[in-house]
Structure formats: structure tokens, C-alpha cells
C-alpha positions as CSV (number, residue, x, y, z in Angstrom):
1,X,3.6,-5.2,-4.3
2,X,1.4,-2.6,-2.4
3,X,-1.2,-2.8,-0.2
4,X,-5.0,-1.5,-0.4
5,X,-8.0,-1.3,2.0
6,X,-11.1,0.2,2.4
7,X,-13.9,0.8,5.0
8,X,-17.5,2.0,4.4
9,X,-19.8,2.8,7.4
10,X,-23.3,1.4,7.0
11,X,-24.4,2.4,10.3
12,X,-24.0,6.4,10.9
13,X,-23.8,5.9,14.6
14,X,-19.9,4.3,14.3
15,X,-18.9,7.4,11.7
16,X,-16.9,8.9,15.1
17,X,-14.9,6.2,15.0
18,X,-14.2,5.8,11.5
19,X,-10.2,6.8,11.7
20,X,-9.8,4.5,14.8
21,X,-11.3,1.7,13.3
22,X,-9.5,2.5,9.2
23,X,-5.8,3.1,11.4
24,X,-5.1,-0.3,11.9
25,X,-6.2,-1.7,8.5
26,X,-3.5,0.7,6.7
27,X,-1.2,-0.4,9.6
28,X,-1.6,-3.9,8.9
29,X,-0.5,-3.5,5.5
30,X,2.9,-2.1,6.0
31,X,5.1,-4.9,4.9
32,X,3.0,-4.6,1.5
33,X,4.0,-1.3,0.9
34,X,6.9,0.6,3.6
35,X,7.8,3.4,1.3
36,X,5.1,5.8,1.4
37,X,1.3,5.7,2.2
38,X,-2.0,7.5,1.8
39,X,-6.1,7.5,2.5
40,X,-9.0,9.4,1.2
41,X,-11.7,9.9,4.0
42,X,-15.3,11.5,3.1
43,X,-16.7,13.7,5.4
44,X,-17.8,17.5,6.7
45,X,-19.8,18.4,3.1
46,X,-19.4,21.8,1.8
47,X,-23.4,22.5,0.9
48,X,-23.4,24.6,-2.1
49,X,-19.3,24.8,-2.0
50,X,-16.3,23.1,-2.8
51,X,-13.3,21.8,-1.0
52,X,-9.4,21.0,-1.4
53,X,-6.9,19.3,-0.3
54,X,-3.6,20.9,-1.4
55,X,0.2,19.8,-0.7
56,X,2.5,22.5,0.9
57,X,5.2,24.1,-1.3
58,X,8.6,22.9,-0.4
59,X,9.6,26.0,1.2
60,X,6.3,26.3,3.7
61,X,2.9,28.0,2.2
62,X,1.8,31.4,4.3
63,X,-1.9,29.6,4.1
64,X,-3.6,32.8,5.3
65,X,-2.5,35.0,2.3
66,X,-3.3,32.5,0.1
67,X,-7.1,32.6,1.0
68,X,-6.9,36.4,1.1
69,X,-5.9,36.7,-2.3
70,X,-8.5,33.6,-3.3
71,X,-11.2,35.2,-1.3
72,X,-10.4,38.8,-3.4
73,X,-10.2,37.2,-6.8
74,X,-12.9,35.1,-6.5
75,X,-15.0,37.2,-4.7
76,X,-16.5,34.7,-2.0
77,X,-14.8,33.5,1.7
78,X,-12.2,30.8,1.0
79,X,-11.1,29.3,4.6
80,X,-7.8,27.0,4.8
81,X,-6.7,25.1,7.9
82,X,-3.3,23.9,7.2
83,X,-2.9,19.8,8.6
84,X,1.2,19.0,8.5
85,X,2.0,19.1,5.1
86,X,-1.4,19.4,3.9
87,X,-4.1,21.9,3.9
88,X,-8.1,22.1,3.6
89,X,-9.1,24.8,1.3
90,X,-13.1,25.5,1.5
91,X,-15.3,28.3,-0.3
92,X,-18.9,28.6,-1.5
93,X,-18.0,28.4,-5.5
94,X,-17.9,25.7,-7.0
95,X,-15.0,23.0,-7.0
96,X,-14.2,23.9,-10.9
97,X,-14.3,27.0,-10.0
98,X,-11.8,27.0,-7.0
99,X,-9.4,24.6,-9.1
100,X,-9.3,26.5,-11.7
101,X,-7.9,29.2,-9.7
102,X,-5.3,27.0,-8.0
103,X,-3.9,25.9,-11.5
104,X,-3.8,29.2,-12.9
105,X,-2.1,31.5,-10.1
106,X,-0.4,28.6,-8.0
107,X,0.6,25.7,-10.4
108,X,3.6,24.9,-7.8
109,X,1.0,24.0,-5.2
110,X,-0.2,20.3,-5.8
111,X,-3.8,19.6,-5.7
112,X,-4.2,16.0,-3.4
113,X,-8.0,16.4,-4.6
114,X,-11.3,18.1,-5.3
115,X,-15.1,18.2,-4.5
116,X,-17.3,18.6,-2.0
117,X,-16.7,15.6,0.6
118,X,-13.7,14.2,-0.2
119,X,-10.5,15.0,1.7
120,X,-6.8,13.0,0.4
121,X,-3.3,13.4,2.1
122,X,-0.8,11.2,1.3
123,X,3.4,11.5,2.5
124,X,6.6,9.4,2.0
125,X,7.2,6.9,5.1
126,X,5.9,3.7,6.7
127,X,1.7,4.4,6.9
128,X,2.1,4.6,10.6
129,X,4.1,7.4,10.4
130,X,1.7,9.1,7.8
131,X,-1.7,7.9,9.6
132,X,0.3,10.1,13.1
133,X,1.6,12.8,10.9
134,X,-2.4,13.7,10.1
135,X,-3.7,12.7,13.0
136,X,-6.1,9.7,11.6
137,X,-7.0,8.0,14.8
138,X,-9.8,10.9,15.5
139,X,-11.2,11.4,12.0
140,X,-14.2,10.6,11.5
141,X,-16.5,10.3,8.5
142,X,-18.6,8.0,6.4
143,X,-15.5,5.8,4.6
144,X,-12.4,5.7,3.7
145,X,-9.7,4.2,1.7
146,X,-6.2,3.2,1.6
147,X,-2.9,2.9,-0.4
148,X,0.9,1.5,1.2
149,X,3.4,1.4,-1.7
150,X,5.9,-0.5,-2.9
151,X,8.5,2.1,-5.3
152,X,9.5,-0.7,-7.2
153,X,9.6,1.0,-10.6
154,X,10.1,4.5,-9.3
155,X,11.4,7.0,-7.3
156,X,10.0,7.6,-3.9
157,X,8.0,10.4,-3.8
158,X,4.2,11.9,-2.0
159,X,3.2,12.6,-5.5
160,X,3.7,8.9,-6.5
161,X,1.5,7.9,-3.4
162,X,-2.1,7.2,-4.0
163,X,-4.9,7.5,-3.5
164,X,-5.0,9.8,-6.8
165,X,-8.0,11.8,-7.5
166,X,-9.5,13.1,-10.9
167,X,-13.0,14.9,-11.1
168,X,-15.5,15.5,-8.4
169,X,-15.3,13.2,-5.5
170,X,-13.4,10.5,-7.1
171,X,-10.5,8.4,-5.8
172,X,-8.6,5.5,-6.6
173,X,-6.3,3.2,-5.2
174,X,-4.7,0.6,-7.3
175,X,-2.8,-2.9,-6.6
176,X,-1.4,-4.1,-9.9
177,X,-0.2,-2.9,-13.1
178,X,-1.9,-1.6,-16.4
179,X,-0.6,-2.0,-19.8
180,X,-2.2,0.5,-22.3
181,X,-2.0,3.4,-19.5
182,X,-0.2,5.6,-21.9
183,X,-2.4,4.9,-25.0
184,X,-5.7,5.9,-22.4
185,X,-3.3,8.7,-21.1
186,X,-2.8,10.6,-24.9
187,X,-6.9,10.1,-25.4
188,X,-8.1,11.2,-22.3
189,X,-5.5,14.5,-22.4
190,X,-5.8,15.3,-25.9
191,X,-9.4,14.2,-26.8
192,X,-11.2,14.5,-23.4
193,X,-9.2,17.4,-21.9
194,X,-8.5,15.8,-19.0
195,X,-5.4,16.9,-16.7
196,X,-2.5,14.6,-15.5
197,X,-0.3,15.8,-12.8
198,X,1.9,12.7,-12.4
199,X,3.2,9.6,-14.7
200,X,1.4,6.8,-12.4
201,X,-1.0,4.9,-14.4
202,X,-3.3,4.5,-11.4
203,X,-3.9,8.3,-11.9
204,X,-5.0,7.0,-15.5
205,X,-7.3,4.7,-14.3
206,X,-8.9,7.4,-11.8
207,X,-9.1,10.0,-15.0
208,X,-11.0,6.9,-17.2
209,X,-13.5,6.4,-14.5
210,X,-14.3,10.1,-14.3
211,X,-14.9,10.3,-17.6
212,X,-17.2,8.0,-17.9
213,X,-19.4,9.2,-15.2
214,X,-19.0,12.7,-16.6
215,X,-20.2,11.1,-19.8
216,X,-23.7,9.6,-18.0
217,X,-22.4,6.4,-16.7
218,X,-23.0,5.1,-13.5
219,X,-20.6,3.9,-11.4
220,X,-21.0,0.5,-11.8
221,X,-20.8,0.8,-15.8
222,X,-18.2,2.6,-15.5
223,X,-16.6,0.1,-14.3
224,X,-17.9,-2.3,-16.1
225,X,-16.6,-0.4,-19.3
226,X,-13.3,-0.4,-17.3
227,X,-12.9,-4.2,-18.1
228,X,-13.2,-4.1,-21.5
229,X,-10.8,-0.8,-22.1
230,X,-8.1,-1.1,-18.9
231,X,-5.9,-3.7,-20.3
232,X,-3.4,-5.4,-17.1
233,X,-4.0,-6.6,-13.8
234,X,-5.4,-4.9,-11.1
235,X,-7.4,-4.7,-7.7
236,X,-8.8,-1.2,-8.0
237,X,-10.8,0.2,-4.9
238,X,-13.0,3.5,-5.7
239,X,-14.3,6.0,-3.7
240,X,-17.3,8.5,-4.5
241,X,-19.0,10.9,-2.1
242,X,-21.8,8.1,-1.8
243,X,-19.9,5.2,-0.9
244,X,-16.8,2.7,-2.6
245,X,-16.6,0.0,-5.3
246,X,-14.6,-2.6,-5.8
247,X,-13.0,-4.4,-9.0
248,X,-10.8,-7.1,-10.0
249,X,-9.2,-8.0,-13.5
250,X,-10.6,-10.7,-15.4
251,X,-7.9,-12.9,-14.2
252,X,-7.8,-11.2,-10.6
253,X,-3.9,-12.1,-9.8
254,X,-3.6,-9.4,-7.1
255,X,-5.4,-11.0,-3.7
256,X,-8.5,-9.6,-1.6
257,X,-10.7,-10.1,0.3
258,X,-13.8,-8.6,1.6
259,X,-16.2,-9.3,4.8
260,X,-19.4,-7.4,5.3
261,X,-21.8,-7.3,8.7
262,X,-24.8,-5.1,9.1
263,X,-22.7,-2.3,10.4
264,X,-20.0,-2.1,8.0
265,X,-18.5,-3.8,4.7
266,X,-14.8,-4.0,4.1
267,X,-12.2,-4.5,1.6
268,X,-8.1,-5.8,1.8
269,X,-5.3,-6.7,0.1
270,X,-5.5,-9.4,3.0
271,X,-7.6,-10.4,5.6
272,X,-5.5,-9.4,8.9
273,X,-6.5,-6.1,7.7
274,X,-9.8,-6.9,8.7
275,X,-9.0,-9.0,12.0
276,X,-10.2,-6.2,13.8
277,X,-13.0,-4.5,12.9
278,X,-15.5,-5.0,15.3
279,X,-18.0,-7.8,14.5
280,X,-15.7,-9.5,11.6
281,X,-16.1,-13.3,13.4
282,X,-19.8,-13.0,12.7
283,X,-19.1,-11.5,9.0
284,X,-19.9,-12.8,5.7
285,X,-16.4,-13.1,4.2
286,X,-15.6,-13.8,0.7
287,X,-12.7,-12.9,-2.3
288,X,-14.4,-10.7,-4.5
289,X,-14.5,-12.8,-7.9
290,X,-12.6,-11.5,-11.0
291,X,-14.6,-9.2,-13.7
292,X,-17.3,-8.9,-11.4
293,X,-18.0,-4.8,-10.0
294,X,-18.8,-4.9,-6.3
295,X,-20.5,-1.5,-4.7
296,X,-22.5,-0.3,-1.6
297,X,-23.2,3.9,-0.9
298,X,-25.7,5.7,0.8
299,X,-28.5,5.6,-2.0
């Protein structure tokens, strides 16, 4: 079934309270999705750098040999602070380049995301127990979004948790299914180059959308190119360093709902996610119609 949310910040001066505000949207959507949970929060830009988010080996990561050895081989200052099971690596080279050196000389560490901005962590349990685990109630940040799942089809795991990331600063969460996933998978791998690191389609879907904006496309046609080549139904929210999106299926099955006020604009699988945001009885409220892209950033 799963659960999905997500909360962008028009006004900078509520950005400190961005976690304590996004907390109990995810919370809300527990009974949607009790098996594992995970967010994607923008914030703290590397200027002229590149940041990731990287998931602890299974026997514990000594984090401060690992940027040692980074910092030697790629001759700049890599920096990671460790968060639970997660860790924030930063460095001024750029995000390929930092990567790159992740897959090559540590393939058993996973990589929850790359860029500049964005940030992903993601575990097995119910989302209040992840949200405490990395401490989300003080984040803070221009927006955020939000995954619960439902295993239905598949094992529970933190690699099968979204929000999945491909590219620079792109994330997706997905509530639905898609069809041709595995066709889009083979193309994308073996014409584009692109790399998968798990079987989840939504991790497809993330990978088509990079593409295309690494190909010229705005976000929005991207998208819009999304309705004519991602074949199944879906809710899909996507983040981008400069703000979210929002996209239904031609037939939009899976529900939402989103409310906007002059201070914020929001997105949920349903709208007790949103009963608390500050301002929401005075918001414009509507159900995002089907086939239709929806977007706000900071441009």
C-alpha cells in the first residue's frame, strides 16, 4: 500500500523547523506502510563540492580511515560524520568524482545518494522508529520527502526502502506499481549507462527522470515525458536541490492530496498527514488531478 509525503518551505524563516514540522507527516502514515521508512531532506550545500550519504557495512565502518584513504587518493579533504547507520561524506571534488571512488574501492558500502544538497537515510521499522533513530525532529532545511512501505511483494530490507536516488540531487518516492520497469531497466543500463543497485522499480523511475534532465529536459518535461513512457499506476513525488514535483498516472488510482498557504505547500498520501502543519485550515486544498505535473522550487 505505502505511504508518501512531502513538505517544501516557501518561507526561509520556518527552514529551522523543517524536521519538526515533516516528523509527524511520515508518522501519520504508519498504518500505510509499518515495515520500513525513509526521507530525503535538502540542506547545508557543499559550494564547489559534493556530498554522500552512505549505509554502514554490516560489520560497523571505521569512518575515519575511510576519509583518510579518500582524502589520499583523491587528493582533496573528504570529512564524514557517521549518523546511526548512516554517514555524511563531504569533499570539494565533484559528486561524480567522489562516487566514482566509492564504487570502485568500497562497492560493499551502499550509496543512499549523491550531490550537493541532498541528504537520504532510510532503515527497516515503523517510521517513528527511523525518524528517532536519525534524529529528524531538529533537522532543518529547505524540504523534504517521505516514503512508509508496505513489503508486500518483497523481502524487508533498508535497501528496498525509498526514497531512491539516481543522478545529482534527485529523489523519488513512489506509491503504486509500474509495468514496463524491466523493459526501461535494460535501456537505461545498457544504452544509457545508468547504474542500478536494487530490483525496485521506483529506483527505475528515479534513473528515467535523471536521464532526461541529463539529456536537456526540464523537470517538468521530464515528467511530462514520464506519462507517455512509465506504463502503471503511480503517485510519484520528486525532489531536486530546487524544490519538489508532483505526478499522478493518467488514471491516478493511488490517493493524494495537496494543500498550499503562503508559507508552505504540501503533499500526502492522505490528508491527516497534513492536519498539522501550521496554517492548513486557511490552505487551499485540492487532489492533484491525474496526468497533470505539479512543481514549486526556489527559481
Amino acid at each position: 500500500m505505502c505511504g508518501i509525503v512531502g513538505l517544501y518551505l516557501k518561507d526561509p524563516d520556518l527552514r529551522p523547523e523543517l524536521g519538526a514540522l515533516f516528523g509527524p507527516m511520515l508518522s501519520e502514515m504508519s498504518d500505510r506502510g509499518p515495515d520500513s521508512a525513509g526521507f530525503a531532506i535538502y540542506r547545508d550545500g557543499v559550494e564547489g563540492g559534493a556530498k554522500l550519504t552512505l549505509y554502514d557495512t554490516p560489520d560497523g565502518e571505521d569512518w575515519n580511515a575511510l576519509a583518510t584513504a579518500m582524502s589520499k587518493d583523491l587528493g582533496a579533504d573528504v570529512a564524514i560524520e557517521p549518523l546511526s547507520t548512516h554517514a555524511i561524506a563531504r569533499a570539494t571534488v565533484s559528486p561524480q568524482a567522489l562516487r566514482g571512488w566509492v564504487e570502485k574501492n568500497r562497492p560493499d558500502i551502499r550509496i543512499m545518494s549523491s550531490g550537493t544538497t541532498l541528504e537520504i537515510y532510510k532503515e527497516i521499522g515503523l517510521p517513528s522508529t527511523v525518524m528517532d533513530r536519525f534524529e529528524v525532529s531538529s533537522m532543518s532545511g529547505s524540504h523534504m520527502i517521505g516514503h512508509t512501505r508496505m513489503a508486500t511483494e518483497s523481502a524487508v530490507t533498508t535497501e528496498g526502502a525509498h526514497p531512491f536516488n539516481t543522478g545529482e540531487d534527485l529523489c523519488l518516492v513512489h506509491n503504486g506499481s509500474l509495468s514496463n520497469h524491466n523493459d526501461l531497466r535494460r535501456m537505461l543500463r545498457d544504452q544509457k549507462g545508468l547504474v542500478f543497485q536494487t530490483e525496485n522499480d521506483t529506483e527505475v523511475a528515479a534513473a528515467y527522470f535523471s536521464w532526461r534532465l541529463s539529456e536537456g529536459a526540464s523537470l517538468a518535461e521530464a515528467l511530462e515525458a514520464g506519462i507517455a513512457d512509465l506504463d502503471g499506476f503511480y503517485t510519484f513525488t520528486v525532489g531536486t536541490r530546487d524544490g519538489f514535483a508532483v505526478l499522478r498516472d493518467p488514471i491516478a488510482c493511488k490517493p493524494a492530496v495537496m494543500a498550499e498557504t503562503d508559507q508552505w505547500v504540501a503533499m500526502a498520501s492522505e490528508f491527516r498527514s497534513l492536519a498539522r502543519l501550521p496554517g492548513v485550515e486557511t490552505a487551499t486544498v485540492w487532489e492533484p488531478k491525474p496526468a497533470v505535473v505539479y512543481h514549486w522550487g526556489h527559481a
